[in-house]
PyMOL Python script that loads the backbone (N, CA, C, O; Angstrom):
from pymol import cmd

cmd.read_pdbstr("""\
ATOM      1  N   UNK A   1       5.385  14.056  10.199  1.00  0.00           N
ATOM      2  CA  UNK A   1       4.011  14.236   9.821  1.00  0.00           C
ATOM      3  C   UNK A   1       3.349  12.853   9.755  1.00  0.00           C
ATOM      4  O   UNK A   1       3.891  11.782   9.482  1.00  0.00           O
ATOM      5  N   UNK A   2       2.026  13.104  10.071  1.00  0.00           N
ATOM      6  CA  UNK A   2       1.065  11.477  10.382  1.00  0.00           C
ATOM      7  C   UNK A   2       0.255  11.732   9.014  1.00  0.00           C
ATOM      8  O   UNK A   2      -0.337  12.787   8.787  1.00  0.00           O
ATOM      9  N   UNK A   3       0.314  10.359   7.907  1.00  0.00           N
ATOM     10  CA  UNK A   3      -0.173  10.404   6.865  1.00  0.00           C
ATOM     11  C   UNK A   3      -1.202   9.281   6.829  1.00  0.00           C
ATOM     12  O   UNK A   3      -0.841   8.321   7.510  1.00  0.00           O
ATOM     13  N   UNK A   4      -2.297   9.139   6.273  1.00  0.00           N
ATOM     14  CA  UNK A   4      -2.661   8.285   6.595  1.00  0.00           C
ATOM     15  C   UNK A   4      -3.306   8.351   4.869  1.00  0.00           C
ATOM     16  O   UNK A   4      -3.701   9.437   4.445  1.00  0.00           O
ATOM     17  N   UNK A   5      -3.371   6.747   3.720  1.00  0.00           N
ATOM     18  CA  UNK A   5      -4.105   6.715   2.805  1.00  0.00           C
ATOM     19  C   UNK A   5      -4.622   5.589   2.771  1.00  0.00           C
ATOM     20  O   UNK A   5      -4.014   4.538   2.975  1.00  0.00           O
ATOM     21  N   UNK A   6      -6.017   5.722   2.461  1.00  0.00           N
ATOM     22  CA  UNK A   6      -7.031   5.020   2.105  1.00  0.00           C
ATOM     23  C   UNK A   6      -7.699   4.272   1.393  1.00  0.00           C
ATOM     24  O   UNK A   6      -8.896   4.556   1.349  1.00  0.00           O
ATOM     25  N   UNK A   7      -7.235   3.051   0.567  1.00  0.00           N
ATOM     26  CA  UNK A   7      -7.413   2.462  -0.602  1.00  0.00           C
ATOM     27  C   UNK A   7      -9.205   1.173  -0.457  1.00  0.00           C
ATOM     28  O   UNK A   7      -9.406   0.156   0.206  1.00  0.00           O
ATOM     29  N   UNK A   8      -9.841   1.735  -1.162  1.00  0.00           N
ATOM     30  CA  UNK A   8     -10.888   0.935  -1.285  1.00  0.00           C
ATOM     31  C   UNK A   8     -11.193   0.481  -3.090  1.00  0.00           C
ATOM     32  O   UNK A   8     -12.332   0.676  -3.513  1.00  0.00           O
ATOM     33  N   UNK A   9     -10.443   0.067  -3.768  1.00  0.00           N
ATOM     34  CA  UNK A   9     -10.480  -0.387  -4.797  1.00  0.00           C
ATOM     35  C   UNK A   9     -10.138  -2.087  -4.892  1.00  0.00           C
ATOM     36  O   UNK A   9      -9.785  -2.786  -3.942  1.00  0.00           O
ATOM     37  N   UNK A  10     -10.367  -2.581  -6.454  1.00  0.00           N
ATOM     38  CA  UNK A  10     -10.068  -4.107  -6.657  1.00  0.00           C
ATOM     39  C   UNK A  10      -9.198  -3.938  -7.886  1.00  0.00           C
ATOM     40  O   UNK A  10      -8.632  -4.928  -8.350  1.00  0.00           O
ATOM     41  N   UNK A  11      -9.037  -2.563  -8.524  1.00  0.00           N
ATOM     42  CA  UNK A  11      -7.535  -2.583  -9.447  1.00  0.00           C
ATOM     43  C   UNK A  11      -6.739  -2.224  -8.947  1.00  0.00           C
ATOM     44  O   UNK A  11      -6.519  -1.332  -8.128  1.00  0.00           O
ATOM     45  N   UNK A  12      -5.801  -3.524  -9.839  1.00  0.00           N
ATOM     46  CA  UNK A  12      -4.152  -3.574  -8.895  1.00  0.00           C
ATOM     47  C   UNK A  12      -3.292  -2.167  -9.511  1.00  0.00           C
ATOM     48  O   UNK A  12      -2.265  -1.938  -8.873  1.00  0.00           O
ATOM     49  N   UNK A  13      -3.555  -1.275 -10.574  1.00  0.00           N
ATOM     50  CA  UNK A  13      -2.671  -0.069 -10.488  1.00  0.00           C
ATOM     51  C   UNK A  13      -3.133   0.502  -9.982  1.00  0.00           C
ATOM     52  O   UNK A  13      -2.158   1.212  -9.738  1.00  0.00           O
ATOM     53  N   UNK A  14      -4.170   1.127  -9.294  1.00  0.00           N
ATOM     54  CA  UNK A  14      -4.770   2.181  -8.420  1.00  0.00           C
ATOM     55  C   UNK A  14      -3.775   1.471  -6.808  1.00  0.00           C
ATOM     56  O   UNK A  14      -2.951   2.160  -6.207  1.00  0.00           O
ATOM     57  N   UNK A  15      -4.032   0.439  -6.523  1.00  0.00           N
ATOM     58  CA  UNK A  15      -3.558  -0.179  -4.968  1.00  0.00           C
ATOM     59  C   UNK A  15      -1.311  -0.371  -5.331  1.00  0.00           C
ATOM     60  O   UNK A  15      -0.353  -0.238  -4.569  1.00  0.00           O
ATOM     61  N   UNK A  16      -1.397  -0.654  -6.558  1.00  0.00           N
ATOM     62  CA  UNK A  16       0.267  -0.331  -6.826  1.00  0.00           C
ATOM     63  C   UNK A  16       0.598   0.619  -6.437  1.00  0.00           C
ATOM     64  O   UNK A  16       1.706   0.516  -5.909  1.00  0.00           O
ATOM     65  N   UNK A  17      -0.015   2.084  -6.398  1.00  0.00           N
ATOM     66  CA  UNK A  17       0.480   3.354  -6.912  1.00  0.00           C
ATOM     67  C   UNK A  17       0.212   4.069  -5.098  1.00  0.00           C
ATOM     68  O   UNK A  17       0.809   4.961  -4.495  1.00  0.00           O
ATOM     69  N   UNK A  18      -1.079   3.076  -4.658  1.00  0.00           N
ATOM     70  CA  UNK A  18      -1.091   3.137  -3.449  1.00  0.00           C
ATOM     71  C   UNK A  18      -0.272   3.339  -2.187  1.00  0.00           C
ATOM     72  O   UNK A  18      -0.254   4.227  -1.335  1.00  0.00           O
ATOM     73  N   UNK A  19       0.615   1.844  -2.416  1.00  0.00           N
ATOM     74  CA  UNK A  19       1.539   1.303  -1.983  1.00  0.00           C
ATOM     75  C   UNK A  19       3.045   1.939  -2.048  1.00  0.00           C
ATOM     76  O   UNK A  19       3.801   2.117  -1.093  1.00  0.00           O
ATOM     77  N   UNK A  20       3.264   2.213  -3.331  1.00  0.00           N
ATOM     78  CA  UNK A  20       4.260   3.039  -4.127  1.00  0.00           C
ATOM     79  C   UNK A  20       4.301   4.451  -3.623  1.00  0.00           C
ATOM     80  O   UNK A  20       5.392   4.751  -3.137  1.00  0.00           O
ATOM     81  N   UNK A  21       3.487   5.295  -3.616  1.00  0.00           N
ATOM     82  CA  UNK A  21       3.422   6.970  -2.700  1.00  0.00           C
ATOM     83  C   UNK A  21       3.796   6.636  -0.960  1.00  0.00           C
ATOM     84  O   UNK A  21       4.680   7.211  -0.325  1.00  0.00           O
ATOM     85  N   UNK A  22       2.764   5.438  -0.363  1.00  0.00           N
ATOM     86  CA  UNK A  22       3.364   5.621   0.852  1.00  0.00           C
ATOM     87  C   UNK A  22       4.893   4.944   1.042  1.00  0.00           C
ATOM     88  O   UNK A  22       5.560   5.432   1.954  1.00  0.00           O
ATOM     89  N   UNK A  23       5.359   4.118   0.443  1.00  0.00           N
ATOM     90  CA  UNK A  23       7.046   4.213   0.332  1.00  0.00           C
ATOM     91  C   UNK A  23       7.437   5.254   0.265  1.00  0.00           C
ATOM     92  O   UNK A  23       8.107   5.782   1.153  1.00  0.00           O
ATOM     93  N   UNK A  24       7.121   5.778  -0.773  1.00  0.00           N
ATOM     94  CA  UNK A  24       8.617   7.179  -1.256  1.00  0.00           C
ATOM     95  C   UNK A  24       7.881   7.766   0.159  1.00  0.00           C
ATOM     96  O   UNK A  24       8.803   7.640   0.965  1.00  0.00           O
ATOM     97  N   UNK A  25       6.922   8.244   0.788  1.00  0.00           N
ATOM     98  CA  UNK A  25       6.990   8.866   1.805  1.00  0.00           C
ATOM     99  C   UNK A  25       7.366   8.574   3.143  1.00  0.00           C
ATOM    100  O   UNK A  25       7.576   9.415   4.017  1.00  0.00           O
ATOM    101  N   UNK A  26       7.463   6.945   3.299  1.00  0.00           N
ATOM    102  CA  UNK A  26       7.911   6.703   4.390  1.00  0.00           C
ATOM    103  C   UNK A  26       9.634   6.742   3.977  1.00  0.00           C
ATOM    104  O   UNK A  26      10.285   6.241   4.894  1.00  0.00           O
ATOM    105  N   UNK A  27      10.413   7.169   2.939  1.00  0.00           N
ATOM    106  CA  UNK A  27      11.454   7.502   2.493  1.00  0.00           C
ATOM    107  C   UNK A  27      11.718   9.164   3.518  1.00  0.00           C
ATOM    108  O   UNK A  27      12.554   9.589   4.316  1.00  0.00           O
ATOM    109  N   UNK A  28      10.627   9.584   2.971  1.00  0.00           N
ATOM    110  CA  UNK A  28      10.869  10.991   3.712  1.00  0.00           C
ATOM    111  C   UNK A  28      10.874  11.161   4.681  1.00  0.00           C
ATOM    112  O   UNK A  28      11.116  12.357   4.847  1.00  0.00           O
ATOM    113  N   UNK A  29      10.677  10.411   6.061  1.00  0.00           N
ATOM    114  CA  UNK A  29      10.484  10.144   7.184  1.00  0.00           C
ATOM    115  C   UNK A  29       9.556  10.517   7.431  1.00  0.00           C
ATOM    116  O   UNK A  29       9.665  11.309   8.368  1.00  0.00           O
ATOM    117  N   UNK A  30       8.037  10.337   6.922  1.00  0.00           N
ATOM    118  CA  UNK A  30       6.460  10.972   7.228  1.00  0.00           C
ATOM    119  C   UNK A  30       6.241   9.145   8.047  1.00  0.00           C
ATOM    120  O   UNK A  30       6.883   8.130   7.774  1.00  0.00           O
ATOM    121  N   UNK A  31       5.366   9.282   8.835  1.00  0.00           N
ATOM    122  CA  UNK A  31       4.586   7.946   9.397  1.00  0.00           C
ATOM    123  C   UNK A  31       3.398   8.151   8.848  1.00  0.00           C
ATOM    124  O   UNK A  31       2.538   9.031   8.883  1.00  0.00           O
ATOM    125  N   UNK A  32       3.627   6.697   8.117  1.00  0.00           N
ATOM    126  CA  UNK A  32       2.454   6.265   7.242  1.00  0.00           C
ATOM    127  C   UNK A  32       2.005   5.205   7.389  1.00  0.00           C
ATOM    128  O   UNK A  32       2.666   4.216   7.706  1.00  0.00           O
ATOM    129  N   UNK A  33       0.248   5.237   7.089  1.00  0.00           N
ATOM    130  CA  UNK A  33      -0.362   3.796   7.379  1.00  0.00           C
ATOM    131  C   UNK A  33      -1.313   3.990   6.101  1.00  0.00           C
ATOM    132  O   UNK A  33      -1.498   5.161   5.768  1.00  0.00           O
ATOM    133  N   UNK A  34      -1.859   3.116   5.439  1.00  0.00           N
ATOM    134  CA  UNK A  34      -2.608   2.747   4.662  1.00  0.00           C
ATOM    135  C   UNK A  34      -3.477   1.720   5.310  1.00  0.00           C
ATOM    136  O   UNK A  34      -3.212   0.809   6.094  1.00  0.00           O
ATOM    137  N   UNK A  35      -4.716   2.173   4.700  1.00  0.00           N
ATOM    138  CA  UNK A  35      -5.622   1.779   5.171  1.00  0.00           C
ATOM    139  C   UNK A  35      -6.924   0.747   4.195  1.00  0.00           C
ATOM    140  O   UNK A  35      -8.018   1.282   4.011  1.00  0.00           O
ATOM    141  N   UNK A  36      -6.716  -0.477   3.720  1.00  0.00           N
ATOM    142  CA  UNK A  36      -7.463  -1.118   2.955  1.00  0.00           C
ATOM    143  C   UNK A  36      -8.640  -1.558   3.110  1.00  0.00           C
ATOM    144  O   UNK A  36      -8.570  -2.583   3.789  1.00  0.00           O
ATOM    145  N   UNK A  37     -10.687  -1.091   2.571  1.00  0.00           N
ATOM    146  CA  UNK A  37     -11.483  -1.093   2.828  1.00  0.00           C
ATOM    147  C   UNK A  37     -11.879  -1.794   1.739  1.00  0.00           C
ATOM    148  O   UNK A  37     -11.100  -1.708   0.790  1.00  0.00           O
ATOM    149  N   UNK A  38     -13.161  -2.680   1.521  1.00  0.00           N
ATOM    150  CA  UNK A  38     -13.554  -3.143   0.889  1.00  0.00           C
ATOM    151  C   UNK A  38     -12.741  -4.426   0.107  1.00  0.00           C
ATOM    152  O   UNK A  38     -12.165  -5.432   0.520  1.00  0.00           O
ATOM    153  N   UNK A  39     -13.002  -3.852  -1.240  1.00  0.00           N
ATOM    154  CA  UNK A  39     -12.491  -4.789  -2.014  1.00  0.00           C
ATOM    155  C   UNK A  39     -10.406  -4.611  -2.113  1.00  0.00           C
ATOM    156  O   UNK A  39      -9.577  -5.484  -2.373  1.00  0.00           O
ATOM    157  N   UNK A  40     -10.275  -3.636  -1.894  1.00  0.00           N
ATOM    158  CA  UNK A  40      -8.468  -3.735  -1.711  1.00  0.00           C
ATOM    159  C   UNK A  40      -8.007  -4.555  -0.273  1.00  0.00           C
ATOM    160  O   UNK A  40      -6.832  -4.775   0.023  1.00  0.00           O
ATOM    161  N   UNK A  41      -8.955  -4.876   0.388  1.00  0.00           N
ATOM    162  CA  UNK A  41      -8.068  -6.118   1.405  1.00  0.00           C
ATOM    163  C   UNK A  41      -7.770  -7.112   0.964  1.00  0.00           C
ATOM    164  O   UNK A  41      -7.139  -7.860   1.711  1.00  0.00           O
ATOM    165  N   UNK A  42      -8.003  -7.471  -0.102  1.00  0.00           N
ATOM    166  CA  UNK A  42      -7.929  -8.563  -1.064  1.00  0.00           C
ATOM    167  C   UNK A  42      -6.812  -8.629  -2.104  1.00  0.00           C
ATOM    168  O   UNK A  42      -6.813  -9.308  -3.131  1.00  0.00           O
ATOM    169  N   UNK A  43      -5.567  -7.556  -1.527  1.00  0.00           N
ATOM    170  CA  UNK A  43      -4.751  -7.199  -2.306  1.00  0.00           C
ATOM    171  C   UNK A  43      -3.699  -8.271  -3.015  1.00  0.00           C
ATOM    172  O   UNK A  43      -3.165  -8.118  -4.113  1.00  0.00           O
ATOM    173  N   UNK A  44      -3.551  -9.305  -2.184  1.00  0.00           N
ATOM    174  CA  UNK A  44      -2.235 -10.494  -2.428  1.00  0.00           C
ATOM    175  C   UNK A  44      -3.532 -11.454  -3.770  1.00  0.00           C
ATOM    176  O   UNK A  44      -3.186 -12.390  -4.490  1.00  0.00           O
ATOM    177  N   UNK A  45      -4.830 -10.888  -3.730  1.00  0.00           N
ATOM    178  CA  UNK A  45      -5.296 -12.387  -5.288  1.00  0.00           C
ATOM    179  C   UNK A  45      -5.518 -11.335  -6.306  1.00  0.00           C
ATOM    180  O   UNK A  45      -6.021 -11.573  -7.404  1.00  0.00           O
ATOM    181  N   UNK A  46      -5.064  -9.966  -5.844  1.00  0.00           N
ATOM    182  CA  UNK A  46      -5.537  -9.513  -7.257  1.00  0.00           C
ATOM    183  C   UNK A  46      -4.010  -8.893  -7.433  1.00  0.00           C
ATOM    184  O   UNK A  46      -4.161  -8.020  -8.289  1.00  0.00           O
ATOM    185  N   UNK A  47      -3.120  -8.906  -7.186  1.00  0.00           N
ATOM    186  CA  UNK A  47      -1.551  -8.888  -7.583  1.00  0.00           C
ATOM    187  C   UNK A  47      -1.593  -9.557  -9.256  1.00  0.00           C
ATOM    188  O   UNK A  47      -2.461 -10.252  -9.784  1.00  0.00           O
ATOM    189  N   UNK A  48      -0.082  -8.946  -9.897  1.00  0.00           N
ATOM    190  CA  UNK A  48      -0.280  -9.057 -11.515  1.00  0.00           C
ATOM    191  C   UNK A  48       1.377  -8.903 -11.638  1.00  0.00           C
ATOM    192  O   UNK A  48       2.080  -8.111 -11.010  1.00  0.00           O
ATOM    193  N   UNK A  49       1.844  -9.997 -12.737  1.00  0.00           N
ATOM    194  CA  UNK A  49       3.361  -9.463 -12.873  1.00  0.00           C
ATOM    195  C   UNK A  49       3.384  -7.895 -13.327  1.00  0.00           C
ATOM    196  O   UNK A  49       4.152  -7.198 -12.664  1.00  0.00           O
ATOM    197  N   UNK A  50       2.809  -7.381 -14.141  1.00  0.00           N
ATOM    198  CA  UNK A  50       2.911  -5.570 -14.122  1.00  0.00           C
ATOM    199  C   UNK A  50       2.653  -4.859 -12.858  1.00  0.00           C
ATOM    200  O   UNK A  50       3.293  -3.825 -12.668  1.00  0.00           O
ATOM    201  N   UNK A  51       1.558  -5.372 -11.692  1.00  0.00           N
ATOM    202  CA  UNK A  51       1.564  -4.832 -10.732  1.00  0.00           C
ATOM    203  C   UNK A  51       2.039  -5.806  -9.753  1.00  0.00           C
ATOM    204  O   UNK A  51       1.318  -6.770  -9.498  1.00  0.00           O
ATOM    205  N   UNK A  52       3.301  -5.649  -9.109  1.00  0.00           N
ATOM    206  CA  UNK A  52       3.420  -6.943  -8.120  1.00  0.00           C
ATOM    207  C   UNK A  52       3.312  -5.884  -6.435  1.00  0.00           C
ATOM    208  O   UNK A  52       4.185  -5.248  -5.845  1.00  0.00           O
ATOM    209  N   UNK A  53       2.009  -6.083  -6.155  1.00  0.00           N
ATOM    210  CA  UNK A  53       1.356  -5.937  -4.963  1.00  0.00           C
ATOM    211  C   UNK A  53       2.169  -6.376  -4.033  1.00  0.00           C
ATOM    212  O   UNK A  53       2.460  -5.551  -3.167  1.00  0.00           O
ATOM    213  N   UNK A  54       2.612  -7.394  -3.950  1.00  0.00           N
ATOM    214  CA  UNK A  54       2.822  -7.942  -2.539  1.00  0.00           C
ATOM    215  C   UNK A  54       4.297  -7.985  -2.428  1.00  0.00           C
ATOM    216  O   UNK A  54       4.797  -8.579  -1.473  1.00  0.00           O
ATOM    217  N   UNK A  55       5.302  -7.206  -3.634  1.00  0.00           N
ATOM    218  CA  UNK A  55       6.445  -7.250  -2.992  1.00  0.00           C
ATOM    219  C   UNK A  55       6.807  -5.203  -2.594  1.00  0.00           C
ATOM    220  O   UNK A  55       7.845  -4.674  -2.196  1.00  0.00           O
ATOM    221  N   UNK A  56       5.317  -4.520  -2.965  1.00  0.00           N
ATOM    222  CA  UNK A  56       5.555  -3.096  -2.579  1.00  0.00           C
ATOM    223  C   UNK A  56       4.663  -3.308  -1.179  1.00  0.00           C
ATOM    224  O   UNK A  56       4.888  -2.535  -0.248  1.00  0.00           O
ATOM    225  N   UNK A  57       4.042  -3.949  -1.086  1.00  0.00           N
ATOM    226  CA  UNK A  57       3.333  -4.548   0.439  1.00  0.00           C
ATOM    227  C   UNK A  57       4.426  -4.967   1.302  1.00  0.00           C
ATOM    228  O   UNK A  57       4.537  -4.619   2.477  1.00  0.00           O
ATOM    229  N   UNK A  58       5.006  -5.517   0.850  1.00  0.00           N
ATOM    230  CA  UNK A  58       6.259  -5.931   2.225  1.00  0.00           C
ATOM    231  C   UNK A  58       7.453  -4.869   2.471  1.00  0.00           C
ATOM    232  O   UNK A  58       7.910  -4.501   3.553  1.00  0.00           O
ATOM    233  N   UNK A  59       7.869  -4.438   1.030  1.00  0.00           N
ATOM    234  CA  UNK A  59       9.070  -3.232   1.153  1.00  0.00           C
ATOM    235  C   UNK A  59       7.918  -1.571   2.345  1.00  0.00           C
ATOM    236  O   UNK A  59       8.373  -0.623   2.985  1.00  0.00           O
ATOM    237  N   UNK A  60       6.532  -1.985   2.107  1.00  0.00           N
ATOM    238  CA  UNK A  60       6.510  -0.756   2.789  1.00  0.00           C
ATOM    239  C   UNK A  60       6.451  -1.384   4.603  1.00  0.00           C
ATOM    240  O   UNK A  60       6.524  -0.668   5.602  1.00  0.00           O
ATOM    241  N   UNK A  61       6.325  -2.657   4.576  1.00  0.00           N
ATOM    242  CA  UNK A  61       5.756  -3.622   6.218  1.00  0.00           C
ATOM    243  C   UNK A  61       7.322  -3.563   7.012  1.00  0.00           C
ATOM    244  O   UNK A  61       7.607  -3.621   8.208  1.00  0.00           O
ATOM    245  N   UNK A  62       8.036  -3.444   5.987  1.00  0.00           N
ATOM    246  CA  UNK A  62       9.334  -3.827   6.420  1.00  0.00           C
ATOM    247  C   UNK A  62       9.911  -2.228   6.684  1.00  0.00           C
ATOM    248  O   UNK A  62      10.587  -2.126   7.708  1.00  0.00           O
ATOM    249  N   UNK A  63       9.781  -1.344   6.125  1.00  0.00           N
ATOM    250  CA  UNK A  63      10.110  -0.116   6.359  1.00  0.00           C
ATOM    251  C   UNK A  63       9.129   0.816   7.093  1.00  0.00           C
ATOM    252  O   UNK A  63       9.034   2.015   6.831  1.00  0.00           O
ATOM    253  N   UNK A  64       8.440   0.207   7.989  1.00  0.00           N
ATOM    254  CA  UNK A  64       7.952   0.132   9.229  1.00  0.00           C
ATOM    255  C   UNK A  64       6.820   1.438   9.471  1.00  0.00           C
ATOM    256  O   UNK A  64       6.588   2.081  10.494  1.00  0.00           O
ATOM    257  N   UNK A  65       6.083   1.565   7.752  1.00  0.00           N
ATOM    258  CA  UNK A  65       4.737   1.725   7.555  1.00  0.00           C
ATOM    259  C   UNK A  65       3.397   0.827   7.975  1.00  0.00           C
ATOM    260  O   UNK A  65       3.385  -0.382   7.742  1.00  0.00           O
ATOM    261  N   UNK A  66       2.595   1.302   8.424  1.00  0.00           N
ATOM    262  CA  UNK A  66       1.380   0.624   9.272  1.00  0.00           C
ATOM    263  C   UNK A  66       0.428   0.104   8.469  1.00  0.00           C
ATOM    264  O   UNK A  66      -0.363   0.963   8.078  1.00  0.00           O
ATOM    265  N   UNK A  67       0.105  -1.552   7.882  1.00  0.00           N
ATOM    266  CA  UNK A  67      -0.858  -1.191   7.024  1.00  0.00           C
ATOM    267  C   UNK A  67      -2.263  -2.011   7.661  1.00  0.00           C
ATOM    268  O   UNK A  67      -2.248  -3.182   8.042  1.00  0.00           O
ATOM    269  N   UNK A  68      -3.617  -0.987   7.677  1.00  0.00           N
ATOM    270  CA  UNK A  68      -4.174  -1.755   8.573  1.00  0.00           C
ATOM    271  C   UNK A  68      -5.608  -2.234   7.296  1.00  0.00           C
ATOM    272  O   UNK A  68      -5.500  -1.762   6.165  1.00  0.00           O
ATOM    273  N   UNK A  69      -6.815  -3.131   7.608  1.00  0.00           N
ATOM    274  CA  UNK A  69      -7.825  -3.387   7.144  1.00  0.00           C
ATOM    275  C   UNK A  69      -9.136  -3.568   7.450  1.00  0.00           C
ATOM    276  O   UNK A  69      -9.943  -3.857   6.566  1.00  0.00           O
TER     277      UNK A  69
END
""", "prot")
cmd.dss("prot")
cmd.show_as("cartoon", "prot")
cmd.util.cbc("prot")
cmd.orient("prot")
């Protein structure tokens, strides 16, 4: 299945949780791309030790989810 989610926010738990659903689904073998508009392309300066953005950004780049902007 072709999934595609859409993040246009600048809080880092809304873009965590983002990031976090399309993993567990690219777990399930769904092809997934996320798609960052606005203010969430900006995801690596608004990263937070409670939300660490950019190491669920790479576990999903690396498990060969699409993420485009």
């Amino acid at each position: 299945m072709n999934i595609t989610l859409v993040a246009c926010s600048a809080d880092p738990e809304i873009l965590w949780n983002v990031f976090r659903m399309g993993n567990l689904m690219l777990e399930k073998m769904d092809d997934v791309t996320i798609f960052l508009n606005g203010p969430s392309v900006s995801y690596s300066q608004i990263a937070t030790e409670k939300f660490p953005l950019l190491d669920q950004a790479k576990l999903f780049t690396l498990s060969e989810g699409v993420l485009q902007a």
